[in-house]
Backbone as a printed PyTorch tensor [residue, N CA C, xyz], in Angstrom:
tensor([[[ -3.3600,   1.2610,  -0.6790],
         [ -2.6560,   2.3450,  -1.3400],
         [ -3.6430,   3.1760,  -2.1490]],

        [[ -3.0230,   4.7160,  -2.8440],
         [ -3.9860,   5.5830,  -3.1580],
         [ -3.7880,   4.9860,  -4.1370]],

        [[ -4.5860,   5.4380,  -6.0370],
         [ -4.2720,   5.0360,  -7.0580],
         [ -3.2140,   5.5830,  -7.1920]],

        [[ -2.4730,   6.5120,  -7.0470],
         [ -1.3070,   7.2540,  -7.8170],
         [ -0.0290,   6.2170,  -6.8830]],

        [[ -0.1550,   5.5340,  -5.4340],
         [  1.3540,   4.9590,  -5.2590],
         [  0.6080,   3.8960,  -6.0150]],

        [[ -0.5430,   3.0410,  -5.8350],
         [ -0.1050,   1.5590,  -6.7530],
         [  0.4890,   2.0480,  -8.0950]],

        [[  0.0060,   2.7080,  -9.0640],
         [  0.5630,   3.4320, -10.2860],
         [  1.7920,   3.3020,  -9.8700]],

        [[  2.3340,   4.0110,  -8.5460],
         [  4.2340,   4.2310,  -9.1000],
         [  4.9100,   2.6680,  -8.3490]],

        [[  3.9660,   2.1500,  -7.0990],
         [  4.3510,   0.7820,  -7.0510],
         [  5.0840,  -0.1940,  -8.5110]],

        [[  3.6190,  -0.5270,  -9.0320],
         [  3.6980,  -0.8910, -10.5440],
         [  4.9050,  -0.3800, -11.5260]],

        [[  5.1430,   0.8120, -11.6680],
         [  6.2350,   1.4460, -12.5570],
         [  7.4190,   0.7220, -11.7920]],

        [[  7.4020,   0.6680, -10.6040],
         [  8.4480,   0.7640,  -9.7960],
         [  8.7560,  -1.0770, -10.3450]],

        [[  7.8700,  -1.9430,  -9.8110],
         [  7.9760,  -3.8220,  -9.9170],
         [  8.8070,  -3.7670, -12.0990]],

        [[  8.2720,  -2.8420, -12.6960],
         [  8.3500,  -3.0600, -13.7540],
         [  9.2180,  -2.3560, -14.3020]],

        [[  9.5440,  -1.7200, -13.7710],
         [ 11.1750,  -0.8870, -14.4100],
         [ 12.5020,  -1.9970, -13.4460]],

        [[ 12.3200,  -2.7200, -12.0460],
         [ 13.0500,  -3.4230, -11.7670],
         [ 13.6180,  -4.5770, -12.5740]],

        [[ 11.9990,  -4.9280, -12.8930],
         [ 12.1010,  -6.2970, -13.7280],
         [ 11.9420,  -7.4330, -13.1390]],

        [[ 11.9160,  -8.8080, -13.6350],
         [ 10.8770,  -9.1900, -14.5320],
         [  9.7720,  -8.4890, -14.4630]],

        [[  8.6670,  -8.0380, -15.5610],
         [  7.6850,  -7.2810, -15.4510],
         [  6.4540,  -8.4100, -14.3130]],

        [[  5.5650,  -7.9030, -13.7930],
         [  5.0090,  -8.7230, -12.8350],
         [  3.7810,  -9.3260, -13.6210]],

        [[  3.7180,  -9.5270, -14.6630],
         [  2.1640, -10.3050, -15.6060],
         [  2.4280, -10.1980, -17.0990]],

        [[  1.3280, -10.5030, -17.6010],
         [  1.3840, -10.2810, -18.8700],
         [ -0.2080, -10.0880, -19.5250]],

        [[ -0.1070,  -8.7160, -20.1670],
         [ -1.1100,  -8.5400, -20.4510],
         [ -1.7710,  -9.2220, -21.7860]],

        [[ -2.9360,  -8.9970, -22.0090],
         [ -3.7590,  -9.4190, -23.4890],
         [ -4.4370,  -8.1990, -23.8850]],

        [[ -4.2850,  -8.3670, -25.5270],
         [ -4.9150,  -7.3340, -25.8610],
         [ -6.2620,  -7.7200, -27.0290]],

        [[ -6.7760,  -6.9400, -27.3690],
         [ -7.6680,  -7.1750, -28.3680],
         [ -8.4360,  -5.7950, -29.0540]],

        [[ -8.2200,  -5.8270, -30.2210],
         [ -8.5100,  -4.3930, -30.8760],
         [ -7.5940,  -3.2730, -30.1840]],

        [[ -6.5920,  -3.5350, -29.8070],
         [ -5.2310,  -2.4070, -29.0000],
         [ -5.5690,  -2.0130, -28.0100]],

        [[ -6.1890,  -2.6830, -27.1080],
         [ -7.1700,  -2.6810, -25.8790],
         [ -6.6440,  -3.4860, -24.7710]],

        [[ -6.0150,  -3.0710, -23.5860],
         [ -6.1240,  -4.1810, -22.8060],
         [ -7.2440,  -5.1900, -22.0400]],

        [[ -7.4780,  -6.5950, -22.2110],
         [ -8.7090,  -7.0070, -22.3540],
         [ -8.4850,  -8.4150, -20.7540]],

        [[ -7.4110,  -9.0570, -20.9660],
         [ -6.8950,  -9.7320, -20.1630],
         [ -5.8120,  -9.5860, -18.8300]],

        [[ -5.4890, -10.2680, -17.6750],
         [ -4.0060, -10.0930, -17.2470],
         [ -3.5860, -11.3870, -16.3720]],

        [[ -2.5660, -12.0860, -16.3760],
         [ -2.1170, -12.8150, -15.5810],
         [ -0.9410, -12.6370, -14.7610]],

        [[ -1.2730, -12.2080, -13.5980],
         [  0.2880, -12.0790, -12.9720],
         [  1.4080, -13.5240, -12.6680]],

        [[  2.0750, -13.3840, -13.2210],
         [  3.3680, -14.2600, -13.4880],
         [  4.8070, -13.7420, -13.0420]],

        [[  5.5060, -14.5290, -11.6710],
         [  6.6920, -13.7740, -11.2930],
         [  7.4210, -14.7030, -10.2840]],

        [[  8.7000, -14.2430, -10.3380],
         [  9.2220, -15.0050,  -9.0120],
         [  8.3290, -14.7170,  -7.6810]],

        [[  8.3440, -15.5970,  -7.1520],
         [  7.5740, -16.0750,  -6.0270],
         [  7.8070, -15.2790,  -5.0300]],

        [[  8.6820, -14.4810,  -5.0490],
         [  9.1640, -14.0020,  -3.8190],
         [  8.6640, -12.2590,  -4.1160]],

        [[  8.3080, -12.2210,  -5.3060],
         [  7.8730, -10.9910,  -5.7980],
         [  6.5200, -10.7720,  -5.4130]],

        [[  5.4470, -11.7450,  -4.3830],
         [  4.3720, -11.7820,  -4.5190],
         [  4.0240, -12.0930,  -2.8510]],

        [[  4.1730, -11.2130,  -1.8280],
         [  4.5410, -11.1590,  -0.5490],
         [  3.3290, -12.3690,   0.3530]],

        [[  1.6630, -11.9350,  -0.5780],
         [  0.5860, -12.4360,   0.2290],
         [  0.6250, -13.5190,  -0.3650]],

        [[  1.2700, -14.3890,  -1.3680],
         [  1.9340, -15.8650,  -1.7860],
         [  2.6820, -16.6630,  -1.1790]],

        [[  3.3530, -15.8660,   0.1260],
         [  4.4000, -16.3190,   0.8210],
         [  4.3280, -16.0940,   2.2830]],

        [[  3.1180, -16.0180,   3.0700],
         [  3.2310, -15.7960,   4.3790],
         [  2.8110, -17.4930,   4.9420]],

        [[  3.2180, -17.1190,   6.0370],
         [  2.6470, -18.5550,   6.3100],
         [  1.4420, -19.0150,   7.1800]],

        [[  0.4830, -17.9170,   6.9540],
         [ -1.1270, -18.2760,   7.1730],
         [ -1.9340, -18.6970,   6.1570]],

        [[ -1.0510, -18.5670,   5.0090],
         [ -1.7730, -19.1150,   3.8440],
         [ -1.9790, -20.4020,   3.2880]],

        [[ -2.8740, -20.6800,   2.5630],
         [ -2.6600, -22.0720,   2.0680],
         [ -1.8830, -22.2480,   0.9500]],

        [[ -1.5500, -21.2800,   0.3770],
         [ -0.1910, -20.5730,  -0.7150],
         [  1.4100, -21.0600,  -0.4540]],

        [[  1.1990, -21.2200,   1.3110],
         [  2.8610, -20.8330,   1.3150],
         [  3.5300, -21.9070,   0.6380]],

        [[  4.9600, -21.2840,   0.9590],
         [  6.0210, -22.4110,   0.5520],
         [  5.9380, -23.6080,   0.9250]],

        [[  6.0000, -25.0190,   0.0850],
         [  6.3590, -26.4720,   0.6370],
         [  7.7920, -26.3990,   1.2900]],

        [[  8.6380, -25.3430,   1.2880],
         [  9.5500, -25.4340,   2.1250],
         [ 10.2610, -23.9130,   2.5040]],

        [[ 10.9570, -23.8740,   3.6860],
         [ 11.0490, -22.4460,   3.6650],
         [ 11.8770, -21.1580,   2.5300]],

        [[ 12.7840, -21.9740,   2.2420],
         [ 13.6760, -21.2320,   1.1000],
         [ 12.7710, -20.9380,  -0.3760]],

        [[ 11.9770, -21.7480,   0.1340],
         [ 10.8330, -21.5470,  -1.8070],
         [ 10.9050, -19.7650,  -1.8860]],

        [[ 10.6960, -19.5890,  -1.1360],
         [ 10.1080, -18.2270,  -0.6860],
         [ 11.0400, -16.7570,  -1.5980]],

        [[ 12.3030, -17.2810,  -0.9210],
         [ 13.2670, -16.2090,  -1.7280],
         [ 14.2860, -17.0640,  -2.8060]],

        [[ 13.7360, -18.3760,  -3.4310],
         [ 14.5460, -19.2280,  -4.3110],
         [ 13.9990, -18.1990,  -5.5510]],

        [[ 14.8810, -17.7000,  -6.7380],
         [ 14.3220, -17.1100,  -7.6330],
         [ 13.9990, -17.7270,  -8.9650]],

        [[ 14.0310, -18.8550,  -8.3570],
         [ 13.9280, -19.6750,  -9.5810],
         [ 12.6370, -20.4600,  -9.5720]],

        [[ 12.0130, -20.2430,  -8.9200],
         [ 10.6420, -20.4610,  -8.7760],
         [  9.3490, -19.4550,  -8.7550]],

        [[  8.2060, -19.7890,  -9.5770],
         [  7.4810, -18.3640,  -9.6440],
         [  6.0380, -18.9460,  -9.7490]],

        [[  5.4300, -17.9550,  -9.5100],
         [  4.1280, -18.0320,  -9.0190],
         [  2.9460, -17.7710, -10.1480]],

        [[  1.7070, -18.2600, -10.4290],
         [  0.3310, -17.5410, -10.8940],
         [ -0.2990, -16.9490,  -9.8210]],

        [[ -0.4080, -16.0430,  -9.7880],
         [ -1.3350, -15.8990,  -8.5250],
         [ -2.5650, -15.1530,  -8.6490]],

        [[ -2.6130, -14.5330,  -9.9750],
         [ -3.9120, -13.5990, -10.5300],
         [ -4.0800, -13.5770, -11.4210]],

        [[ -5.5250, -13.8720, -12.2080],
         [ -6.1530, -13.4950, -13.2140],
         [ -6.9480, -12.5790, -13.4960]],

        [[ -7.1580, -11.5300, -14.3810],
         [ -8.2560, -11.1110, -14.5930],
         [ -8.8480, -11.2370, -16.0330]],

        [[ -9.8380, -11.0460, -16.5140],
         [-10.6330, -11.2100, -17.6560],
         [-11.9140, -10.1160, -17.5190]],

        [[-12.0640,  -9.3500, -18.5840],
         [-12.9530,  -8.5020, -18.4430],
         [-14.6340,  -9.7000, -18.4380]],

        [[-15.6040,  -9.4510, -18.5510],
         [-16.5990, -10.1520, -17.8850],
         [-16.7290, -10.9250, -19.2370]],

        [[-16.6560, -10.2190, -20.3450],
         [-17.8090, -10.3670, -21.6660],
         [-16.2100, -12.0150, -22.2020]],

        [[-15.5030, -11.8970, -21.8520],
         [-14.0970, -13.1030, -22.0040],
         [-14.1400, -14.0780, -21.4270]],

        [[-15.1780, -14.3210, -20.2610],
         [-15.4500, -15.4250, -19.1350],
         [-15.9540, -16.5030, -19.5660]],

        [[-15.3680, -17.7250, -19.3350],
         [-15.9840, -18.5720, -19.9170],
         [-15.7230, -19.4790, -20.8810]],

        [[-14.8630, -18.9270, -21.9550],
         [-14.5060, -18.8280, -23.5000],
         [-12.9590, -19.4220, -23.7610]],

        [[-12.4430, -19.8030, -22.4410],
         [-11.1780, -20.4430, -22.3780],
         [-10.0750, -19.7780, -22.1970]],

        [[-10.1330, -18.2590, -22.1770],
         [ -9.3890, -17.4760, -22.4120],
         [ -8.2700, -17.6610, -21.2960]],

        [[ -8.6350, -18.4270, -20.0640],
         [ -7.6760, -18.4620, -19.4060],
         [ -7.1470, -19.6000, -18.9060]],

        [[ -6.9960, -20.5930, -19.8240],
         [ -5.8570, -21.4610, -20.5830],
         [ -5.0170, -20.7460, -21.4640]],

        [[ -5.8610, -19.8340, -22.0390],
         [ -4.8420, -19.0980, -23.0650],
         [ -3.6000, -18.3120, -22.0530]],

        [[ -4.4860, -17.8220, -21.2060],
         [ -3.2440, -17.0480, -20.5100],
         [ -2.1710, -17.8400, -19.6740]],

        [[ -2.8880, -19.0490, -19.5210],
         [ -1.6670, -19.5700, -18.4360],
         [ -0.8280, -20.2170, -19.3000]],

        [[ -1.2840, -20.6550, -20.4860],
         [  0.1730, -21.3070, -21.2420],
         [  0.7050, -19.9360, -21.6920]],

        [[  0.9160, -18.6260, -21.8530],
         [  0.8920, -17.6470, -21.9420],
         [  2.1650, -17.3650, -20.9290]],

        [[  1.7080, -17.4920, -19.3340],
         [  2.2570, -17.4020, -18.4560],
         [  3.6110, -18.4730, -18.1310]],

        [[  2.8250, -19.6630, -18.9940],
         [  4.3640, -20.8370, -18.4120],
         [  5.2270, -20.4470, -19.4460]],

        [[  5.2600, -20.2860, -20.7380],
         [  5.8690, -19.5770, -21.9210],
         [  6.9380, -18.6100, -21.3170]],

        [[  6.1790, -17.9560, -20.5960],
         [  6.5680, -16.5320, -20.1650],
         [  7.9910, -17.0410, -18.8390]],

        [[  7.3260, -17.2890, -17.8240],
         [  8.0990, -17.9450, -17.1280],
         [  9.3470, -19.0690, -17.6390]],

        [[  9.3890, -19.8590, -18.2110],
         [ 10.4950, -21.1870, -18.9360],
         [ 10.8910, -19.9140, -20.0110]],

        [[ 10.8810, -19.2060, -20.4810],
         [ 11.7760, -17.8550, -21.1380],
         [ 12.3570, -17.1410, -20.3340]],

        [[ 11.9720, -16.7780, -19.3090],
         [ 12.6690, -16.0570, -18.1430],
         [ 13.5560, -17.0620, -17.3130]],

        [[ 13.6670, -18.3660, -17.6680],
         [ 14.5540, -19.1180, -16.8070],
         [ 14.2540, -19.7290, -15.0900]],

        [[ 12.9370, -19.9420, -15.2850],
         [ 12.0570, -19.9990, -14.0590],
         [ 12.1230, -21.6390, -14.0530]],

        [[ 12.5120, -22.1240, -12.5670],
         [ 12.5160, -23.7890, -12.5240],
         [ 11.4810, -24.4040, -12.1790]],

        [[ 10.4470, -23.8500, -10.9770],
         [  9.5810, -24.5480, -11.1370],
         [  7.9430, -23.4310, -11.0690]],

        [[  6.9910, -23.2650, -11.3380],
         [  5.5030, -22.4210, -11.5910],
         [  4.7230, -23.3020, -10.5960]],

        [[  4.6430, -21.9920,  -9.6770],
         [  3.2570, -22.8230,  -8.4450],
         [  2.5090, -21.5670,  -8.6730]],

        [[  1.1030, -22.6600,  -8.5290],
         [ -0.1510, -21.8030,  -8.0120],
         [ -1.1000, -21.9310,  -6.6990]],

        [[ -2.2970, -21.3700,  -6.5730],
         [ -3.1180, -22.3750,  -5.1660],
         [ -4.3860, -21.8000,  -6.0350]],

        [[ -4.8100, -22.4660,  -6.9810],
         [ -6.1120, -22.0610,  -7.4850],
         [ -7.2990, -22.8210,  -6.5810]],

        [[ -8.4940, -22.4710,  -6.8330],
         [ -9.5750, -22.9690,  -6.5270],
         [-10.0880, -24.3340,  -7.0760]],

        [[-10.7540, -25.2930,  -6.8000],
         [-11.3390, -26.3410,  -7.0130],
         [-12.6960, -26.2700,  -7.7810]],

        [[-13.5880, -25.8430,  -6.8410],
         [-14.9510, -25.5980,  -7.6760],
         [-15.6460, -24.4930,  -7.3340]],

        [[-16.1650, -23.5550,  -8.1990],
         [-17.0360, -22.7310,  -8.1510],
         [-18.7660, -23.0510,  -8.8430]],

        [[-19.5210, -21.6940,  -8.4790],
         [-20.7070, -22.8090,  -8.7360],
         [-20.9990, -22.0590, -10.5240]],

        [[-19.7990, -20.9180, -11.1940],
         [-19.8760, -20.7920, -12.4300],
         [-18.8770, -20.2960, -13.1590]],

        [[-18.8000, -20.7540, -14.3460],
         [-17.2030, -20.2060, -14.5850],
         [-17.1170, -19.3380, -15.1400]],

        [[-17.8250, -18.0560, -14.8940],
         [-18.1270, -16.6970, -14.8310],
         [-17.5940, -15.9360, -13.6120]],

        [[-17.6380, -16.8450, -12.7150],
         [-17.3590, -16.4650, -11.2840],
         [-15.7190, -15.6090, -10.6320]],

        [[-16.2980, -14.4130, -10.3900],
         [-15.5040, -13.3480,  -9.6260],
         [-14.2070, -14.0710,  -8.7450]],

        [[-14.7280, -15.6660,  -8.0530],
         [-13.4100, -15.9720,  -6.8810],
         [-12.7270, -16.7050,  -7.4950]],

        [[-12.6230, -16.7370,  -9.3320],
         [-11.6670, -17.2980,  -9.8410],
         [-11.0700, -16.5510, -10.4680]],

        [[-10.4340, -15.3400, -10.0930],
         [ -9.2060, -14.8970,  -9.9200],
         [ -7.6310, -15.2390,  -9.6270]],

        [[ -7.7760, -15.9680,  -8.7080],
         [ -6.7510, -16.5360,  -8.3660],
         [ -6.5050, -18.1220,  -9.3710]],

        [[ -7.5830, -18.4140, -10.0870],
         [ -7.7740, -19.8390, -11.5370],
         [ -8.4930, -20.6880, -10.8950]],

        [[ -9.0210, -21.6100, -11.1930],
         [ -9.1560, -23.0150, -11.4240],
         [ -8.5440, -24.0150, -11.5910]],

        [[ -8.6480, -25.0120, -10.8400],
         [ -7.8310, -25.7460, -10.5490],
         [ -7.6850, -26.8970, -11.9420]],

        [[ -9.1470, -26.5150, -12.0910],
         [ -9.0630, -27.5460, -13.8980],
         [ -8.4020, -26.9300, -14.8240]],

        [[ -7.8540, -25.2960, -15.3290],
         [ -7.0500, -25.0430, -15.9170],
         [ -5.3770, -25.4910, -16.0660]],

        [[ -4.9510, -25.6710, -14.3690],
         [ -3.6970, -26.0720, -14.0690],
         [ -3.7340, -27.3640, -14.4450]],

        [[ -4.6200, -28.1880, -14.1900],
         [ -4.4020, -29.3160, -14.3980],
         [ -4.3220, -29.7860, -15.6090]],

        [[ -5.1160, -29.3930, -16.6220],
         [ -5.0700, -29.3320, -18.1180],
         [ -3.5800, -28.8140, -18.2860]],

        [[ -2.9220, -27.9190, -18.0010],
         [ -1.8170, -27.1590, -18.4310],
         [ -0.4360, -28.3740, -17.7140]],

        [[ -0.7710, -29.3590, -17.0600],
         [  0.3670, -30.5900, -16.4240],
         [  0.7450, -30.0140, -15.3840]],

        [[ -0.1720, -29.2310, -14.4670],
         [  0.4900, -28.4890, -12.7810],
         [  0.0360, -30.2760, -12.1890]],

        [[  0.7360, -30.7760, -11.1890],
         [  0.5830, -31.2870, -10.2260],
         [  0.2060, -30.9340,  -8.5630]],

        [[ -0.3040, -31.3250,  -8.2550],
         [ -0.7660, -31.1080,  -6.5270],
         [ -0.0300, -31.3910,  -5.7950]],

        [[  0.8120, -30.7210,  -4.8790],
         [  1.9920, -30.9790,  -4.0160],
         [  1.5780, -30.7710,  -2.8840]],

        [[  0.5290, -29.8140,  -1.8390],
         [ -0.0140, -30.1440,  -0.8190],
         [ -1.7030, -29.6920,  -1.0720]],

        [[ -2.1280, -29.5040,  -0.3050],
         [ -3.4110, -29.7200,   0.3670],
         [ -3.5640, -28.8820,   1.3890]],

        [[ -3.8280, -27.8290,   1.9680],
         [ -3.8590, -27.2410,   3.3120],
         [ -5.4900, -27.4920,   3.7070]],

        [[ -6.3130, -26.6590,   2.1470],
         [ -7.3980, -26.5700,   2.7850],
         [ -8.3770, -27.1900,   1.7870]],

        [[ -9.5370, -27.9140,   2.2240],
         [ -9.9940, -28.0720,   0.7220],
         [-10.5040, -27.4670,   0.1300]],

        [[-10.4940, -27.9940,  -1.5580],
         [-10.6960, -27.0080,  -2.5830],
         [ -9.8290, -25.7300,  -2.9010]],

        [[ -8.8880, -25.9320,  -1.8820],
         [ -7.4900, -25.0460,  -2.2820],
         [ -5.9750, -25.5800,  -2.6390]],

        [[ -5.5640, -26.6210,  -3.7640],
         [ -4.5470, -26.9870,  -4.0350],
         [ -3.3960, -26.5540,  -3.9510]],

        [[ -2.5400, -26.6220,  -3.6060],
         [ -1.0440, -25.6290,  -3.9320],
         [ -0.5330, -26.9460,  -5.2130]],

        [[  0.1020, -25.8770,  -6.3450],
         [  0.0210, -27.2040,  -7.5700],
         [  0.9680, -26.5020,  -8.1310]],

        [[  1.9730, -27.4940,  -9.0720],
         [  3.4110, -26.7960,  -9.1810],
         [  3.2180, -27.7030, -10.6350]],

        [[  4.3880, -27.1510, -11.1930],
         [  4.8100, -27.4530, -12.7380],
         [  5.7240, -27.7120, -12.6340]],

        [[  6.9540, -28.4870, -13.4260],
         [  8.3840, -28.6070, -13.6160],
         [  8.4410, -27.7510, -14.9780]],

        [[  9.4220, -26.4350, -14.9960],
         [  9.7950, -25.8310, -16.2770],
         [ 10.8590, -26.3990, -16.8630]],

        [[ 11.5990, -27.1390, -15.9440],
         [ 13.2960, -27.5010, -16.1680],
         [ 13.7380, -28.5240, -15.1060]],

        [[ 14.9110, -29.3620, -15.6570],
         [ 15.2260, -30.5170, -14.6960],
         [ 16.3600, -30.0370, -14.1500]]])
C-alpha cells in the first residue's frame, strides 16, 4: 500500500475498534509499539503456511482470542527491557478488553538483542510473562499462548 491508504487503513482498524496496539511514549513522543488484537484482526497470523496459524481452525475467527504479533522499539530502547514492558502492557490491554486466550510465534534465538528479526519478540520475553508452548512447526519458532481467563 501507498502511505496515504495504510494511513486510512489504520484510521479505518481504529475507528472500528479494538484499536490494533498500543503505543509508548516518552517526552510526548511516540517511542515504542506493540500490536495487540483479536486474532482474526491480523490476516498474515492466520494463514495456514505459517508457523503462526491456528492450533485449530475456528481460533482464527474466535474473538476471544488475540494475538502479539509486532513489536517495535526505536533502536536507542533495545535492549533495556522495554519489551517486557510492553507485553505486560499488551496482556493488561488484552484481559481489559475481555480477551480469553493471547498467542504469539516469537523467535527463539537471535545472535543480539538489538536485533531487527525480533520484531515479532522473543521467545524469553513470553516466557518470563507465563506464555506456554502449544506447538512447534518450525524450530526456533514457538506458537505460545497465555490463559487470560478460565
Amino acid at each position: 500500500m501507498a502511505a496515504d491508504e495504510r494511513k486510512a487503513h489504520m484510521r479505518g482498524r481504529i475507528n472500528a475498534g479494538p484499536p490494533p496496539g498500543i503505543l509508548c511514549y516518552a517526552e510526548d513522543a511516540p517511542v515504542a509499539w506493540v500490536q495487540v488484537g483479536p486474532r482474526h484482526d491480523v490476516p498474515q497470523f492466520n494463514s495456514p503456511r505459517t508457523v503462526s496459524r491456528p492450533l485449530e481452525e475456528g481460533d482464527a475467527h474466535d474473538p476471544s482470542i488475540w494475538a502479539v504479533s509486532c513489536f517495535f522499539l526505536l533502536p536507542k530502547l533495545r535492549g533495556k527491557g522495554m519489551s517486557h514492558r510492553l507485553l505486560a502492557g499488551a496482556i493488561d490491554h488484552a484481559r481489559r478488553q475481555g480477551a480469553r486466550l493471547l498467542e504469539a510465534c516469537p523467535i527463539d534465538h537471535v545472535k543480539q538483542s538489538k536485533s531487527v528479526t525480533l520484531c515479532i519478540g522473543a521467545t524469553a520475553i513470553f516466557d518470563a510473562a507465563g506464555f506456554e508452548t502449544v506447538a512447534r512447526r518450525k524450530d526456533g519458532r514457538p506458537l505460545m499462548r497465555l490463559e487470560l481467563r478460565a
